[in-house]
Backbone as CSV, one residue per row, in Angstrom:
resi,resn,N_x,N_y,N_z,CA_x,CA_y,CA_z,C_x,C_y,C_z
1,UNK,70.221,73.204,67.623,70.405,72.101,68.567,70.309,72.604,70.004
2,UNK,69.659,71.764,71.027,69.824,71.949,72.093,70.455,71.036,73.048
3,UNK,71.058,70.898,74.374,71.508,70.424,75.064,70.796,69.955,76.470
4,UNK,70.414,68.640,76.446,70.532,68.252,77.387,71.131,67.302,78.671
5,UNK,71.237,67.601,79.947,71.955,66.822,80.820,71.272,65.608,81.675
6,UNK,72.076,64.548,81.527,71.213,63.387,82.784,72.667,62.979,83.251
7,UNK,72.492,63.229,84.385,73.522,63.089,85.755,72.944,62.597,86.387
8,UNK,73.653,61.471,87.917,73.897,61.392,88.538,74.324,59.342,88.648
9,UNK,74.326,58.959,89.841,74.934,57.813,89.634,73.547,56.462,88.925
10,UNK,72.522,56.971,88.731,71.805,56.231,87.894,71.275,56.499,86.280
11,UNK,72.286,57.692,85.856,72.279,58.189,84.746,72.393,57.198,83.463
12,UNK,73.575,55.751,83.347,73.414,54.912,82.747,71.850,54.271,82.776
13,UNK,71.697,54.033,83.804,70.134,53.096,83.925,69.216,53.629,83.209
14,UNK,69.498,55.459,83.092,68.169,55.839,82.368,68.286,55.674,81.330
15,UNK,69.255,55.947,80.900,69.847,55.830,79.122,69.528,54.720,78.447
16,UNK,69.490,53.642,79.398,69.775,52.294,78.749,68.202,52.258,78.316
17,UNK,67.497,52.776,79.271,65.718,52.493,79.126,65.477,52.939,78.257
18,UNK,65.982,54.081,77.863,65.080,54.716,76.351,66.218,54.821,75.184
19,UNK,67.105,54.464,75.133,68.244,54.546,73.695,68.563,53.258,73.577
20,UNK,68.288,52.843,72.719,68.884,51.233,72.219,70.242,51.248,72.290
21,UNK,70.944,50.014,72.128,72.429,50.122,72.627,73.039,49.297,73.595
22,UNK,74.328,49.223,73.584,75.023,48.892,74.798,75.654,50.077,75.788
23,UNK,75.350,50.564,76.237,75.532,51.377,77.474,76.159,51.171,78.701
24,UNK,76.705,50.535,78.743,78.002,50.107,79.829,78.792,51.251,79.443
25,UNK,79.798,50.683,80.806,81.205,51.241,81.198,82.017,50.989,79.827
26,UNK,82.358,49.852,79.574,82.752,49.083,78.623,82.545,49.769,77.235
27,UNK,81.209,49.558,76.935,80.846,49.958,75.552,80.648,51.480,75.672
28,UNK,80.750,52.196,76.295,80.284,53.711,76.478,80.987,54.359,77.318
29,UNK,82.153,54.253,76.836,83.201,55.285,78.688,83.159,56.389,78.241
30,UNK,83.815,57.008,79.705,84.407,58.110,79.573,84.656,59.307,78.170
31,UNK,84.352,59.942,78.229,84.674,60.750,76.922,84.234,60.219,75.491
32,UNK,83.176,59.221,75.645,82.669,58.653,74.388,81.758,59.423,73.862
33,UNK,81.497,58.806,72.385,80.518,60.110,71.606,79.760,58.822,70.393
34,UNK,78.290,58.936,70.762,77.767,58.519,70.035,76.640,58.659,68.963
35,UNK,76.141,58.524,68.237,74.610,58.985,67.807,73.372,57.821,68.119
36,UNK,72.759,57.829,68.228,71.752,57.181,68.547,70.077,57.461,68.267
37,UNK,69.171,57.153,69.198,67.734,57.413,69.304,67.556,57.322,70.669
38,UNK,66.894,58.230,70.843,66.369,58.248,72.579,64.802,57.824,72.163
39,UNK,64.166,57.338,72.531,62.757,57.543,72.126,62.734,57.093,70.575
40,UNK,62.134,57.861,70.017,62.567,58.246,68.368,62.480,59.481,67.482
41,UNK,63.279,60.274,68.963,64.408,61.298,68.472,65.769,61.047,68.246
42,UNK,66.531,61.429,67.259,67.894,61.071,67.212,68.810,62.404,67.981
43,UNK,69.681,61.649,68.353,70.763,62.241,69.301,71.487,61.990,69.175
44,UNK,73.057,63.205,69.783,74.294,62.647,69.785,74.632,62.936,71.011
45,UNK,74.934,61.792,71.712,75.264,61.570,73.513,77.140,61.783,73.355
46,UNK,77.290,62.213,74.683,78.333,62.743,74.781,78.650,62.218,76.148
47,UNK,79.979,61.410,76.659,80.156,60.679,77.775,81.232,61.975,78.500
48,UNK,80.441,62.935,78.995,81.496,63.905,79.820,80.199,64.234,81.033
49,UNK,80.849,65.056,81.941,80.374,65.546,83.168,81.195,66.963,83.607
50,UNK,79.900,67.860,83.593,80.097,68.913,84.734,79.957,69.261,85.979
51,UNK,78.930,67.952,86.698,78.635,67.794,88.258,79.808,66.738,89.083
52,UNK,80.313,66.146,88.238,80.994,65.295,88.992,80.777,64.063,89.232
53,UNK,79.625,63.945,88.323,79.082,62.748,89.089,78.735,61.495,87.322
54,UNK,78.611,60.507,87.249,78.162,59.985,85.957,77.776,60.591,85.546
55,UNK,77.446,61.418,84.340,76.710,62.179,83.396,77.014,62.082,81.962
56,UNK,75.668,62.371,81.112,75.372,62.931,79.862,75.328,64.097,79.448
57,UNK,76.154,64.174,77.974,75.238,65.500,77.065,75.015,64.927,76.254
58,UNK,73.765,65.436,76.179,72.486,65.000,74.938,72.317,66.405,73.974
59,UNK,72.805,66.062,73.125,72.423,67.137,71.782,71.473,66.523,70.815
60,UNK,70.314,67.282,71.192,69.288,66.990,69.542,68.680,68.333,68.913
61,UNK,68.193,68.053,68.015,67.544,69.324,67.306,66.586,70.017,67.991
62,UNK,66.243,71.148,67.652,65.689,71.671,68.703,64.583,71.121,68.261
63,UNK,63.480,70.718,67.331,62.325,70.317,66.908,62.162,68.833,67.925
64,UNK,63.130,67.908,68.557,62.945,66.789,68.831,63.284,67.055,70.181
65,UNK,63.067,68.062,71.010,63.883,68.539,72.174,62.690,67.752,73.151
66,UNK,61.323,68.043,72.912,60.620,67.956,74.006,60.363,66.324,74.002
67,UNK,60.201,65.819,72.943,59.710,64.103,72.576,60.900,63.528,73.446
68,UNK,62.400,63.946,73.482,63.328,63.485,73.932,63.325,63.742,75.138
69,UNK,63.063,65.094,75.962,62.798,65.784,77.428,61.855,64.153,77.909
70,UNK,60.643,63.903,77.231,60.018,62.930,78.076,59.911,61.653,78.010
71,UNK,61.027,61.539,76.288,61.850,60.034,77.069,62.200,59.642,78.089
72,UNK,63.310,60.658,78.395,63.991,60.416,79.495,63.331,60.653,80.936
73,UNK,62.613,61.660,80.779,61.922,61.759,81.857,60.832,60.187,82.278
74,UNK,60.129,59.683,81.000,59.338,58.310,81.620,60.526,57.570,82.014
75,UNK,61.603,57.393,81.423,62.751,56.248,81.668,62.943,56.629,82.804
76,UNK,63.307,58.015,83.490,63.723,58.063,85.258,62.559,57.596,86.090
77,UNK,61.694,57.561,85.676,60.649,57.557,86.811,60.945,56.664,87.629
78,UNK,61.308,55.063,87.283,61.334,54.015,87.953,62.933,54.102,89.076
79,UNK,63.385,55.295,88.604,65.284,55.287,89.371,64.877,56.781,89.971
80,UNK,63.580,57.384,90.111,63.249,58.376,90.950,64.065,59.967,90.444
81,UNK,64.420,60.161,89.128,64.982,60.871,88.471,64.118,62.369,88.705
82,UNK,64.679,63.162,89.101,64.474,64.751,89.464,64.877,65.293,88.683
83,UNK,64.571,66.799,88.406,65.205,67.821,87.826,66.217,68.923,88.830
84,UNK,66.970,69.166,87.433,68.066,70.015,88.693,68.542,71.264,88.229
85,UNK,68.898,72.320,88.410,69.248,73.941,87.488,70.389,74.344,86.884
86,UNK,70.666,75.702,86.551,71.721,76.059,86.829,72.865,76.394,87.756
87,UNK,71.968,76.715,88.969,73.195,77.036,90.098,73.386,75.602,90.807
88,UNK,72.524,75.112,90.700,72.750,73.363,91.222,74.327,73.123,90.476
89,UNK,74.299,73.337,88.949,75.556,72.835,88.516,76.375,73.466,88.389
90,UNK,76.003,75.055,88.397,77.286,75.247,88.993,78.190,75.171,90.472
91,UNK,76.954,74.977,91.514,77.861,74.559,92.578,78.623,73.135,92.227
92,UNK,77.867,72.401,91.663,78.754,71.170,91.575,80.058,71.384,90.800
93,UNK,79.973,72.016,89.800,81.549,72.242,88.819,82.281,72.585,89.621
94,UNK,82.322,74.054,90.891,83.431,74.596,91.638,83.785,73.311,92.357
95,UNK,83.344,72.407,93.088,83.035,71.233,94.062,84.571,70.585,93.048
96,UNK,84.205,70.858,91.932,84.951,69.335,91.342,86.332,70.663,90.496
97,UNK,86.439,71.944,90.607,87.564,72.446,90.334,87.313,72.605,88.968
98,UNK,86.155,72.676,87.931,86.082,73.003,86.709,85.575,74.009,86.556
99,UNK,86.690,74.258,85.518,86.749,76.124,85.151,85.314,76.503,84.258
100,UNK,84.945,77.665,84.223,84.141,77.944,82.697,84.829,78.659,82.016
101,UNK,84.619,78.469,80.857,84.754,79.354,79.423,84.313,80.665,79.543
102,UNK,85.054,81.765,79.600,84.711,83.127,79.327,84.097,83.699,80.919
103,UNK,84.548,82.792,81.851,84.050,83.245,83.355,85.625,83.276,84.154
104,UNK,86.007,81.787,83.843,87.462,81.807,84.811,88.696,81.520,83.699
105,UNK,88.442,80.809,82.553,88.954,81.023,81.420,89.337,82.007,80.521
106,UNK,89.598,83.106,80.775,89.633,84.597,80.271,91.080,84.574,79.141
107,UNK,90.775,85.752,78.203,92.312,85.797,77.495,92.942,86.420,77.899
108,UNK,93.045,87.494,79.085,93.781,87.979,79.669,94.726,87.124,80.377
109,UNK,94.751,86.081,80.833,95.901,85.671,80.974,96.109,83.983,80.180
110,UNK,97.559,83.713,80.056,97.853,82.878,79.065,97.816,81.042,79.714
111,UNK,97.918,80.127,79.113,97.644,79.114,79.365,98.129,78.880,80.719
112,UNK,99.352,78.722,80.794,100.170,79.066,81.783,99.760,79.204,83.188
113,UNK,98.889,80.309,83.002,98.380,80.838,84.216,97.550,80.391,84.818
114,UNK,96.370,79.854,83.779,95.154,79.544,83.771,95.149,77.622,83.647
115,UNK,96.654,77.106,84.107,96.671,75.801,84.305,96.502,74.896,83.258
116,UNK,96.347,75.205,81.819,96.185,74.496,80.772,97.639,74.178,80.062
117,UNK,98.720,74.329,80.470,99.823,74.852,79.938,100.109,72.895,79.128
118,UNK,99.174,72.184,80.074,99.841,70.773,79.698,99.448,70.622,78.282
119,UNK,98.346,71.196,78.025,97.448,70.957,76.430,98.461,71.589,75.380
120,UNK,99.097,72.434,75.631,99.964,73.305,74.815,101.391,72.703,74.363
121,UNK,101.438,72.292,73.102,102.584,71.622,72.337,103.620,72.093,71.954
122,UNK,104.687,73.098,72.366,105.174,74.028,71.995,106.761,73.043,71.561
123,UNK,106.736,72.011,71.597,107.700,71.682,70.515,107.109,70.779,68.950
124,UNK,106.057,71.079,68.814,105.562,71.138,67.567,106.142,72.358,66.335
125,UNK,105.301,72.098,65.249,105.968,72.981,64.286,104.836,74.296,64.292
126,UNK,105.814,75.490,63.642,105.569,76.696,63.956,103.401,76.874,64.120
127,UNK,102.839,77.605,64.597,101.642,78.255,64.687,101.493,79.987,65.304
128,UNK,100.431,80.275,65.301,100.091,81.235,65.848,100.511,81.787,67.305
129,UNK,101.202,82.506,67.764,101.301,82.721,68.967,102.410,82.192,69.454
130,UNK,102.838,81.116,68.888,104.020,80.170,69.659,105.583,80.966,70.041
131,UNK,105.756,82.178,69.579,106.631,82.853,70.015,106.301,83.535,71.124
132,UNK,105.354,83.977,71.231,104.682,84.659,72.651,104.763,83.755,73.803
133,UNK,103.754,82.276,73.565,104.074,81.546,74.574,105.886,81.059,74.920
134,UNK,106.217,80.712,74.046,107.546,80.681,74.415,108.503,81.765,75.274
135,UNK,108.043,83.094,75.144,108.269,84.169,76.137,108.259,84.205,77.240
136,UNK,106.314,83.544,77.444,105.517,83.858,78.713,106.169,82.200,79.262
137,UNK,106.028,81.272,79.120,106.883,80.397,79.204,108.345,80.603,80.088
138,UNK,109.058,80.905,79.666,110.413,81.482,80.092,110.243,82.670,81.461
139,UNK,109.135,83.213,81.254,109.113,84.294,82.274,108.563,83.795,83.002
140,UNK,107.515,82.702,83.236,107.141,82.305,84.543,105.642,82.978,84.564
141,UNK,104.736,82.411,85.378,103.306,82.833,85.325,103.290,84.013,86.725
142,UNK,102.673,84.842,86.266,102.430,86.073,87.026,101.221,85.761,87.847
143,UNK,100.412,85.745,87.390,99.379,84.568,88.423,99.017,83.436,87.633
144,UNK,98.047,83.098,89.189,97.522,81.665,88.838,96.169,81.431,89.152
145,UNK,95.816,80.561,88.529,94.355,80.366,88.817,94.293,79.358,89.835
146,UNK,93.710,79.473,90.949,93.568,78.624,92.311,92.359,78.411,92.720
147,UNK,91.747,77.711,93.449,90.574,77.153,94.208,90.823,77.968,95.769
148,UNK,89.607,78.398,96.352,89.535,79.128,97.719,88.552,78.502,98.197
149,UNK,88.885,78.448,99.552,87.713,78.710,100.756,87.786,79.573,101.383
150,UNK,86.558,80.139,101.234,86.202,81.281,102.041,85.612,81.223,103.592
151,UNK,85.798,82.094,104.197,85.432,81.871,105.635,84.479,82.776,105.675
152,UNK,83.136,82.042,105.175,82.165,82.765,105.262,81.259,81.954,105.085
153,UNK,79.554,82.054,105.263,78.307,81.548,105.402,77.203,82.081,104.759
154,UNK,77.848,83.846,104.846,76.352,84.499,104.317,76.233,84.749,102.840
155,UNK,77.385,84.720,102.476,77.161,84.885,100.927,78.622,84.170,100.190
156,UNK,78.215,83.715,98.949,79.264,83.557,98.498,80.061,84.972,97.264
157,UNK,81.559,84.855,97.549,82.231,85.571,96.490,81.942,85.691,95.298
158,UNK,82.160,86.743,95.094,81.496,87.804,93.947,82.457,88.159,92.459
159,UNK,82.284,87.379,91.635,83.187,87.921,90.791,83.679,89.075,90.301
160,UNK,85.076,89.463,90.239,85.734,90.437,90.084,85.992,91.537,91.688
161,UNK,84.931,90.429,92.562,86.044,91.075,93.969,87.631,91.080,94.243
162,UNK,88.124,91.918,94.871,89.415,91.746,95.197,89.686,90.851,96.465
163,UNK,90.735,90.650,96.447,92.176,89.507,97.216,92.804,90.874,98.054
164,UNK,93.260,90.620,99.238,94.211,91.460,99.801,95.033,90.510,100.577
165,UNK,96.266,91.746,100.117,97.199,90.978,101.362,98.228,92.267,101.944
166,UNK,98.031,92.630,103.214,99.231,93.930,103.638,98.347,94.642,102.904
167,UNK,97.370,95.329,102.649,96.999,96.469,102.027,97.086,96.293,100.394
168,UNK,97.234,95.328,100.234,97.761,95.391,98.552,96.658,93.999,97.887
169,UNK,96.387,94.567,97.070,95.055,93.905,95.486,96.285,92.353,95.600
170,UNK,96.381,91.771,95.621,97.216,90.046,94.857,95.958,89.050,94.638
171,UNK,94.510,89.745,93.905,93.924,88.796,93.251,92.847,89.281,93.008
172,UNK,91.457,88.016,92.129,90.827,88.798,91.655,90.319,87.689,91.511
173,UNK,88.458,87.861,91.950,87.949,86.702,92.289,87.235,86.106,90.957
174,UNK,87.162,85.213,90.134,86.135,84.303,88.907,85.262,84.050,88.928
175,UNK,84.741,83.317,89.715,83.738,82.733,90.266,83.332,82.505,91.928
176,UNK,82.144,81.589,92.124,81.898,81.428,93.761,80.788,81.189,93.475
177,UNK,80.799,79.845,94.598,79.552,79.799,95.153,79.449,78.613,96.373
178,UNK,78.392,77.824,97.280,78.416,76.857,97.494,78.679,76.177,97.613
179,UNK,79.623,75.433,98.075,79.545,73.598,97.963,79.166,72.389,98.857
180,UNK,77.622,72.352,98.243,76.927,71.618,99.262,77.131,70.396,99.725
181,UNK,78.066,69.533,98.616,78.452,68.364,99.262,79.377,68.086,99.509
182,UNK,80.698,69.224,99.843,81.511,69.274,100.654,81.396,70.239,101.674
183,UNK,80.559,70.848,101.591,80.061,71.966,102.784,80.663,73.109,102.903
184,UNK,81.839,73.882,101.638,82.638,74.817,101.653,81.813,75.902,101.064
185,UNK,82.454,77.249,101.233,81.944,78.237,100.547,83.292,78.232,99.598
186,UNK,83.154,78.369,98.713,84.147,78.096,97.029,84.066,78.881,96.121
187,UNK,85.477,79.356,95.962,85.655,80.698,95.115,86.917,80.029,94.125
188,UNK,86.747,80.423,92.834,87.987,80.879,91.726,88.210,81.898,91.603
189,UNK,89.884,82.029,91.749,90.647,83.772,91.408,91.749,83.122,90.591
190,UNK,92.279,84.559,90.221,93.710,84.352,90.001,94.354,85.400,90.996
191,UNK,95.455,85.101,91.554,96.253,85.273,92.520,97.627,85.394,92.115
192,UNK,98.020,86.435,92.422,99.933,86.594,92.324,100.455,85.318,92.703
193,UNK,101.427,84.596,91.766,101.882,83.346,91.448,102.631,82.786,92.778
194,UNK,103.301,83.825,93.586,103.942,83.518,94.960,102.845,82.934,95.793
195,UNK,101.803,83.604,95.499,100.639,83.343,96.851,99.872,81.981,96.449
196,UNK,100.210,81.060,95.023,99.294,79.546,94.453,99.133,78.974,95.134
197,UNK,100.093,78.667,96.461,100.473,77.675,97.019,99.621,77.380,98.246
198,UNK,99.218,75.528,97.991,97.968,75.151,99.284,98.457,75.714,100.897
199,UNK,97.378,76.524,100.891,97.618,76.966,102.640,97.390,78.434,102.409
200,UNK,97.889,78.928,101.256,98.561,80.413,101.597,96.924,81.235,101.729
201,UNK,97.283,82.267,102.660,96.221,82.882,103.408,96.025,84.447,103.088
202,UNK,94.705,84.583,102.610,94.421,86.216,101.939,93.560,86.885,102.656
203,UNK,93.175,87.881,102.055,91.794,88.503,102.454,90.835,88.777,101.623
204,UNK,88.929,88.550,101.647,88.402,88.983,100.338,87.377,89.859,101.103
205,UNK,87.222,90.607,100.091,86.130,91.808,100.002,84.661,91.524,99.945
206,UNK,83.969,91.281,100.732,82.845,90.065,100.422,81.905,91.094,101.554
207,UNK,80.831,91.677,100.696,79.829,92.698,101.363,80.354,93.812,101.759
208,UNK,81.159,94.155,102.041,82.096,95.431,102.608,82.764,94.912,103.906
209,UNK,83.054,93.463,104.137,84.179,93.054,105.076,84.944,92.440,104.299
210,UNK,85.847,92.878,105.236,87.329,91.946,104.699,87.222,90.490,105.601
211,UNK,86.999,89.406,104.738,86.998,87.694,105.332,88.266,86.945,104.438
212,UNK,88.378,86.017,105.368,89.746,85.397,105.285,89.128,84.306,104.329
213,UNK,90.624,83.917,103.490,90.255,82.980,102.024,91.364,82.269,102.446
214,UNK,91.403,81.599,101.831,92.547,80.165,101.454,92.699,79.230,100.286
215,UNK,93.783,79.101,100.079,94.084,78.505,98.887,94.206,77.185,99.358
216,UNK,93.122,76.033,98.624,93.102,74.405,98.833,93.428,73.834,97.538
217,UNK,93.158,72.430,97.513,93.357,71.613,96.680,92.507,71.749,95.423
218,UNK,92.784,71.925,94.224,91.426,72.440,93.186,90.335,71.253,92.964
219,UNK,90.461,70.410,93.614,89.349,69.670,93.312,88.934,68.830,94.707
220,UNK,87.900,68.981,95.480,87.620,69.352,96.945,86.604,67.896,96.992
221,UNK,86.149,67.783,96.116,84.809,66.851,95.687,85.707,65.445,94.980
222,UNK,85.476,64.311,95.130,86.184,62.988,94.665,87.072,63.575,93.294
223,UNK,88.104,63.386,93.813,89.822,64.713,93.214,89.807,63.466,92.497
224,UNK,89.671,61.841,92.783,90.012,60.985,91.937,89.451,60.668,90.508
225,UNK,88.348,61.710,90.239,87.440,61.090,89.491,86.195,60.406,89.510
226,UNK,86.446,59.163,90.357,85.781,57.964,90.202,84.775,58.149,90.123
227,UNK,83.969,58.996,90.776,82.181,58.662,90.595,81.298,58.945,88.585
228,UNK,82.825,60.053,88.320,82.611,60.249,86.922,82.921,59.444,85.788
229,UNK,83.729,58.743,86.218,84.449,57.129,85.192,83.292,55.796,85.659
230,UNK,82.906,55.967,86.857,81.884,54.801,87.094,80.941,53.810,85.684
């Protein structure tokens, strides 16, 4: 199977042109999951977003990948539908404060840390691990995973750069890059748990200068959602 994405705020319109269906808000929200036909390839559409903005995932076989590529592609033509990359989306994910899997999501540190702690049921009945978290729990998170702006232009932060503060490592950068439609340069770390807090002021290692970072709000780009529930 392969994956494809149609984002942006005319992403319904295209859908509707080439997949039979009701495709509304209504009949198709948020976090919905359907199977269908694009064309007459079959698919299973997926109502989530990594740009922030209305979007699809489209999973079909890989044999029906391209018949489906130019469904959708004749269906945009008339809503002026472009193509867009990888670093396109990933600037948009930092924009909107979403983590990746195996980039800022790491097992080195525990839910806790890494802000998921709400998903975690720990007055359920016994599982794997649940004595550990109950530990790390009690002890409090050693760091945290935070959103930065960087005070910088020429490049963005580099994963696994360091954080300073007084001469001393208190972090360790995830990700970075861009954010073109809030105009920030945007970094994920985790940061010594004292320093989480919006405002608090570091230093990062970025080319061989030390530039000033800051800890903001994790989601910089419409924090409400809305353009993604649309």
């Amino acid at each position: 199977q392969t994956i494809l994405v149609l984002a942006g705020p005319k992403a319904r319109d295209v859908l509707s042109a080439c997949a039979r269906g009701d495709w509304s808000r209504e009949a198709f929200p948020w976090l919905g999951v359907r199977e269908c036909f694009i064309g007459f390839s079959p698919a299973t559409v997926l109502g989530v977003s990594f740009s922030g903005e209305l979007a699809y995932e489209i999973h079909v076989p890989n044999a029906s990948l391209y018949a489906t590529y130019m469904a959708l592609r004749n269906a945009g033509k008339a809503h002026g539908m472009k193509l867009f990359g990888g670093r396109a989306i990933e600037s948009m994910r930092m924009e909107k404060g979403f983590m990746h899997w195996k980039a800022d999501l790491i097992t080195e540190f525990d839910p806790f840390e890494t802000g998921l702690g709400r998903f975690v049921r720990l007055g359920k009945g016994d599982f794997i691990g649940k004595d550990a978290l109950l530990g790390r729990q009690a002890e409090g998170p050693r760091r945290k995973l935070v959103t930065l702006k960087i005070d910088a232009i020429n490049a963005p932060a580099h994963r696994g750069a360091s954080l300073m503060q007084d001469d001393a490592v208190v972090g360790t950068i995830t990700s970075g890059d861009w954010g073109h439609r809030v105009g920030l340069n945007l970094a994920f770390a985790f940061v010594d748990a004292e320093l989480a807090s919006e405002g608090s002021t570091m230093l990062l290692d970025l080319c061989g200068d030390l530039i000033g970072a800051e800890v903001i709000a994790p989601s910089p780009y419409d924090p409400s959602h809305a353009l993604a529930h649309r």
